[in-house]
C-alpha positions as a printed NumPy array, in Angstrom:
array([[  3.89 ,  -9.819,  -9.499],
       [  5.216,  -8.501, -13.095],
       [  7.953,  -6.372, -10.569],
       [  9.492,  -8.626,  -8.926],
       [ 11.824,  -5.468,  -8.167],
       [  8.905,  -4.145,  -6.001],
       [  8.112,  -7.162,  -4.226],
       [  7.96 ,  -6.969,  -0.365],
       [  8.402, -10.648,   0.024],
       [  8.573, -10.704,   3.881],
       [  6.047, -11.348,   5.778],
       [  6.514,  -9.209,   8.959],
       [  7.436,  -5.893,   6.308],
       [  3.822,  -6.704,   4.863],
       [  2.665,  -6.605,   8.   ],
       [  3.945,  -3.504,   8.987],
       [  2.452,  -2.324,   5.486],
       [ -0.793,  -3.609,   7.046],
       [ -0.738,  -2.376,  10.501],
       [  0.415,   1.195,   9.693],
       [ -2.696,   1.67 ,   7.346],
       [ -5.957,   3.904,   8.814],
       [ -8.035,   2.695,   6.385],
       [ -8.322,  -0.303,   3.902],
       [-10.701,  -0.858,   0.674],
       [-12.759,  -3.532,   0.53 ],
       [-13.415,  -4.801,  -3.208],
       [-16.645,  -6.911,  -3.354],
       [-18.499,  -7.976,  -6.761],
       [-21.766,  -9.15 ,  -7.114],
       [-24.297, -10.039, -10.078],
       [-21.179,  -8.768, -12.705],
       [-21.013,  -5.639, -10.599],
       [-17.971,  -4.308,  -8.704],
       [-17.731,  -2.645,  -5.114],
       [-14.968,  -0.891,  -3.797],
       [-15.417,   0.536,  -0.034],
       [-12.814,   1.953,   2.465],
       [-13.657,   0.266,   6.024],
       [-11.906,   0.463,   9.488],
       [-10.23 ,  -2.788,  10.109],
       [ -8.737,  -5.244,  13.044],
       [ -5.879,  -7.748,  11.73 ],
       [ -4.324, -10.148,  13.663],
       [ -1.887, -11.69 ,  10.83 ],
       [ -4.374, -13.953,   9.27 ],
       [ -7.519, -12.184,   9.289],
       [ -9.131,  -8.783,   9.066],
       [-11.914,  -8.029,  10.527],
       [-14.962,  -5.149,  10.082],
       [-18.19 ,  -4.511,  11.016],
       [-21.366,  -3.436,   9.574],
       [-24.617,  -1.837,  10.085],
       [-27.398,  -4.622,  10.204],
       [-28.729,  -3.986,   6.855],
       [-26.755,  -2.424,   3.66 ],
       [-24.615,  -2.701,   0.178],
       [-21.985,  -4.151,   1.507],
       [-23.799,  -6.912,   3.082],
       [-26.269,  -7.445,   0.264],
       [-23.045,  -7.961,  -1.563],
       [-21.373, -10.406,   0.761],
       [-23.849, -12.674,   1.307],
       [-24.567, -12.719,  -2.949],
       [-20.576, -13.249,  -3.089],
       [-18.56 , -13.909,   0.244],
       [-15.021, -13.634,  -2.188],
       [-13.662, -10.516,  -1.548],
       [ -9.904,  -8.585,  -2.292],
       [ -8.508,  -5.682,   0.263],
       [ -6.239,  -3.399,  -0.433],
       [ -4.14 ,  -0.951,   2.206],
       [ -1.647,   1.51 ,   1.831],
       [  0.565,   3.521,   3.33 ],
       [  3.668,   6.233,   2.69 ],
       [  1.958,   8.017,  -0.405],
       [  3.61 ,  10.617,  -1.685],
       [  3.579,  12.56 ,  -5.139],
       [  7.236,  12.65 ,  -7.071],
       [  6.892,  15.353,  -9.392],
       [  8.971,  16.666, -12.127],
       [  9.688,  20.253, -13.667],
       [ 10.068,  19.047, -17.166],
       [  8.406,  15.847, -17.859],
       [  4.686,  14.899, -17.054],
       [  5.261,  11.19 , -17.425],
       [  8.292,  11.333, -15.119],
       [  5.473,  12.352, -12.019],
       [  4.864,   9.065, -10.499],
       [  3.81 ,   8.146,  -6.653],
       [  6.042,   6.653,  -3.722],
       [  4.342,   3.986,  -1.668],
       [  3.741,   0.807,   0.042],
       [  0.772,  -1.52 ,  -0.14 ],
       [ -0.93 ,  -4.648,   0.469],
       [ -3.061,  -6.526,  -1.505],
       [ -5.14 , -10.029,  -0.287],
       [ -7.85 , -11.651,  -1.371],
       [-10.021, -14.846,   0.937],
       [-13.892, -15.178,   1.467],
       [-15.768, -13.346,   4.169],
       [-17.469, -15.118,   6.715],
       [-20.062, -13.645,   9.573],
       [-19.175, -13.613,  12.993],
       [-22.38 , -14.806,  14.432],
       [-21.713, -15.663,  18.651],
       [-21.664, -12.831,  21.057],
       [-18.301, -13.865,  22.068],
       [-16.497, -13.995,  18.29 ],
       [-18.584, -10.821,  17.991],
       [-16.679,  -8.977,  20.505],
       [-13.396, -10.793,  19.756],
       [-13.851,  -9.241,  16.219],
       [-14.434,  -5.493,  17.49 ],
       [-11.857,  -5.813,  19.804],
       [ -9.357,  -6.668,  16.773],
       [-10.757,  -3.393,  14.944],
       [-10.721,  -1.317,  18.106],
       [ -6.598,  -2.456,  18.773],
       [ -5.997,  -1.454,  15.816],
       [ -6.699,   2.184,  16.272],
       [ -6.408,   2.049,  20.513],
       [ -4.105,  -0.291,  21.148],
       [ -6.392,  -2.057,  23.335],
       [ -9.751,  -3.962,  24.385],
       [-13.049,  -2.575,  25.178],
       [-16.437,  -3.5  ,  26.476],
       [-19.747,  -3.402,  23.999],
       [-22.992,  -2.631,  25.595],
       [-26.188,  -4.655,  24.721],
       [-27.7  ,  -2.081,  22.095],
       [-24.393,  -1.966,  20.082],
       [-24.168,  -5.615,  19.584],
       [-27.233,  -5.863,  18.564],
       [-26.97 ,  -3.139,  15.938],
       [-23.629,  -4.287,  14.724],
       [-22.602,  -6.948,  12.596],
       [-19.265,  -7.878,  12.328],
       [-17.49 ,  -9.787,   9.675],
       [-13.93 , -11.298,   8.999],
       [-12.166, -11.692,   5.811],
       [ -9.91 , -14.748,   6.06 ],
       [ -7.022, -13.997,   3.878],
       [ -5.54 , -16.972,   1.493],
       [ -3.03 , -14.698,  -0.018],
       [ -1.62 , -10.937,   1.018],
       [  0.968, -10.109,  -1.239],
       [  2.951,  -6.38 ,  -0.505],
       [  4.685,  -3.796,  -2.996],
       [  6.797,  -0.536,  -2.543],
       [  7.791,   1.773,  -5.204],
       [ 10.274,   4.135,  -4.164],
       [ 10.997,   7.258,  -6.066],
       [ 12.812,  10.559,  -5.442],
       [ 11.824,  14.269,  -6.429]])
């Protein structure tokens, strides 16, 4: 990171970064073409997790490319100034990781996979009906690096 100064260098504050994020982007490329797409996300500390439709982009692009980045965020906010345009800047925190997707094929890893999206956003486990399975496809990202950032700035 060229800022070292806006490192987050600890592991459980990237975390946090991680797990306090409604969204994340997933950044795909395929054929010399890039894809950027926010998803709902499960992440247990080593992985995140989504889920598809059966057929799409997103999967088209996976399967031509299983390398993918993410990127979450959190704590936004616009610093503005009365007298300087270049002085407006953003506060924030993020995440960055990149790793290579891999399917979740069994029924079993299937569910353990939307239960790791579903915690995320209701804090707990659910049961999936026949006809959702089989319309779902779910996916995890295994992460080889995550690397987090703040930049803090006051009005």
């Amino acid at each position: 990171m060229r800022r070292s100064d806006k490192e987050i260098s600890d592991r459980a504050a990237i975390n946090d970064v991680v797990r306090g994020c409604r969204v994340c982007h997933l950044g795909l490329a395929a054929n010399n073409e890039p894809y950027v797409v926010p998803v709902s996300f499960g992440y247990d500390g080593a992985a995140v997790y989504f889920h598809t439709a059966r057929r799409g982009k997103k999967i088209d692009m996976i399967t031509a490319n299983p390398r993918a980045c993410v990127e979450f965020e959190r704590k936004i906010e616009l610093v503005t100034h009365d007298d300087d345009a270049c002085a407006w800047t953003f506060s924030f925190e993020s995440a960055i990781g990149f790793g290579a997707i891999v399917e979740m094929i069994g029924t079993e890893d299937r569910i353990h996979g939307l239960n790791q999206i579903m915690r995320h956003y209701s804090g707990r486990d659910w049961e999936y009906t026949g006809p959702v399975l089989q319309s779902t496809r779910v996916w995890r990202l295994d992460l080889e690096t995550l690397t987090g950032k703040k930049s803090e700035h006051k009005a």
